[in-house]
N, C-alpha and C positions, 0 to 999 in steps of 0.2 A: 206517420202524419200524412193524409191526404188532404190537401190544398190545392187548389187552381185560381189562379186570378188572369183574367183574361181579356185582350180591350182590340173589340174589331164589330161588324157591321153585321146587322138583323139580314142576312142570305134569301130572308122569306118572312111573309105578315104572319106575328105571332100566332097561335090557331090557343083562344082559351076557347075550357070547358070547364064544367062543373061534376063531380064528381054526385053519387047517389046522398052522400052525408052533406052537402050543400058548400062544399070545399072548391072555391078557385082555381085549376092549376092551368099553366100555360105551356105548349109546347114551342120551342122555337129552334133555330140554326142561326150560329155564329160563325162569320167569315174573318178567318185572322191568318193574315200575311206572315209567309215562313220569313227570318229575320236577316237572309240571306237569299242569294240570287244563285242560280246554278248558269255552269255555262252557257247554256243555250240563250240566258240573256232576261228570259221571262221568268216574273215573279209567282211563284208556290203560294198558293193559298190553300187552306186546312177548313173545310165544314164543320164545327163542331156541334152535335145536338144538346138540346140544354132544357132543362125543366124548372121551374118558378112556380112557387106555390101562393095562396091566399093573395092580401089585397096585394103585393109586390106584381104578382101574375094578372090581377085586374090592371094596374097602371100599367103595366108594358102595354098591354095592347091595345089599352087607350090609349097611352102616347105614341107610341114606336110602330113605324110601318118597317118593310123592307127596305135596307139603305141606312137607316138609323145606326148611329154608333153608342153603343156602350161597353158598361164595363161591368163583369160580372168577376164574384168570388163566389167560391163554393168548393165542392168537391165530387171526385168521380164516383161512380157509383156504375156497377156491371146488373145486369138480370140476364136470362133467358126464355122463351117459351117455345112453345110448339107450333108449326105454323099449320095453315089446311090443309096443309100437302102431308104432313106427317115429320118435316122435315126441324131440327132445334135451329131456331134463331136464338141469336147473342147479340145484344145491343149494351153499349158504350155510351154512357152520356153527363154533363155536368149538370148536377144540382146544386141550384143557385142558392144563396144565402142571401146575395146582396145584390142589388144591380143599380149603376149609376148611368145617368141620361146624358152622354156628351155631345151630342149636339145629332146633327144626322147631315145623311148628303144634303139636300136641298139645302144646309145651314152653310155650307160651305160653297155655293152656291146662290148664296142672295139671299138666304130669308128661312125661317119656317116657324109657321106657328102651333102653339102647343097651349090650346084653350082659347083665353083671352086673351092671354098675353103672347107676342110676339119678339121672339128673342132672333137677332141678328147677326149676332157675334156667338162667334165659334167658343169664346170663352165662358158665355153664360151656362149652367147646369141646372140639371132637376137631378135630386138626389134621393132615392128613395132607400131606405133603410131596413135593416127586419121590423124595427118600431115605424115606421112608415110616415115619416114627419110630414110627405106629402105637401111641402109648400116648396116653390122655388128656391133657388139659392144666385143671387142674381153675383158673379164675380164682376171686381177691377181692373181694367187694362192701366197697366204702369207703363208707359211710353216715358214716364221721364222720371229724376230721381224725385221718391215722394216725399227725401228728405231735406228738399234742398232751402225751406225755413225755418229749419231744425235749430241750425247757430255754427257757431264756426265748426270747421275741421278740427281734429284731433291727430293729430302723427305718433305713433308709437312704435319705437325702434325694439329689436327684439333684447335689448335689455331690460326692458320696463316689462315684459312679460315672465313668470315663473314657473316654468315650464321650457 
């Protein structure tokens, strides 16, 4: 099985091109923080290169500058070629399937807008799919219970469970 799911920051402004067949694809780099600290105290960060094809590859680099966070699934995928020196390059990189819009620096930060609309909160998302739904998805901040005119409490002692 190869799988990668991965959620950290656009390292650099996506670079789309189009292809001779009239095909969208985007190149970009993924900054994701190693999940641990070594002694020296500073944090490890990993450049991943990443490719996104058709309209997924049009919206990233409409939306997403450098800074931007999201979140990609995909998987790894190796090549090689020749370089002008004569010399085999080998390149390493994730091919996206899917990539989710979670906000970006400037959102965390005060603000950023994306079109018309202006989202403020770090919890709002654009969610772009392979089927490419391409509308907002605006979330809920639950600061407090949202069930709290639901009706009374219920208490259940672990006898009343079967199990």
């Amino acid at each position: 099985m190869n799988k990668v799911i991965l959620i950290g920051r656009l390292a650099r402004d996506p670079e789309l091109r189009t292809t001779p067949s009239n095909l969208s694809v985007a190149t970009f780099s993924i900054a994701v923080s190693r999940p641990f600290t070594p002694q020296s105290g500073q944090q490890e960060t990993d450049f991943i290169n990443c490719v996104v094809w058709r309209r997924q590859a049009e919206n990233l680099a409409k939306y997403c500058r450098k800074g931007s966070q999201i979140a990609i699934e995909g998987r790894i995928q190796t090549r090689n070629y020749s370089a002008q020196d004569g010399s085999k390059r080998y390149v390493t990189e994730v091919m996206c399937d899917n990539i989710t819009f979670l906000g970006s620096k400037a959102d965390n930060q005060g603000g950023q807008s994306y079109g018309d609309n202006n989202y403020s909160n770090n919890n709002d998302m654009i969610n772009f799919s392979p089927s490419d739904m391409g509308a907002p998805i605006p979330t809920t901040d639950i600061s407090e219970d949202p069930f709290k005119d639901f009706g009374e409490e219920i208490t259940l002692s672990d006898d009343d469970l079967p199990f």
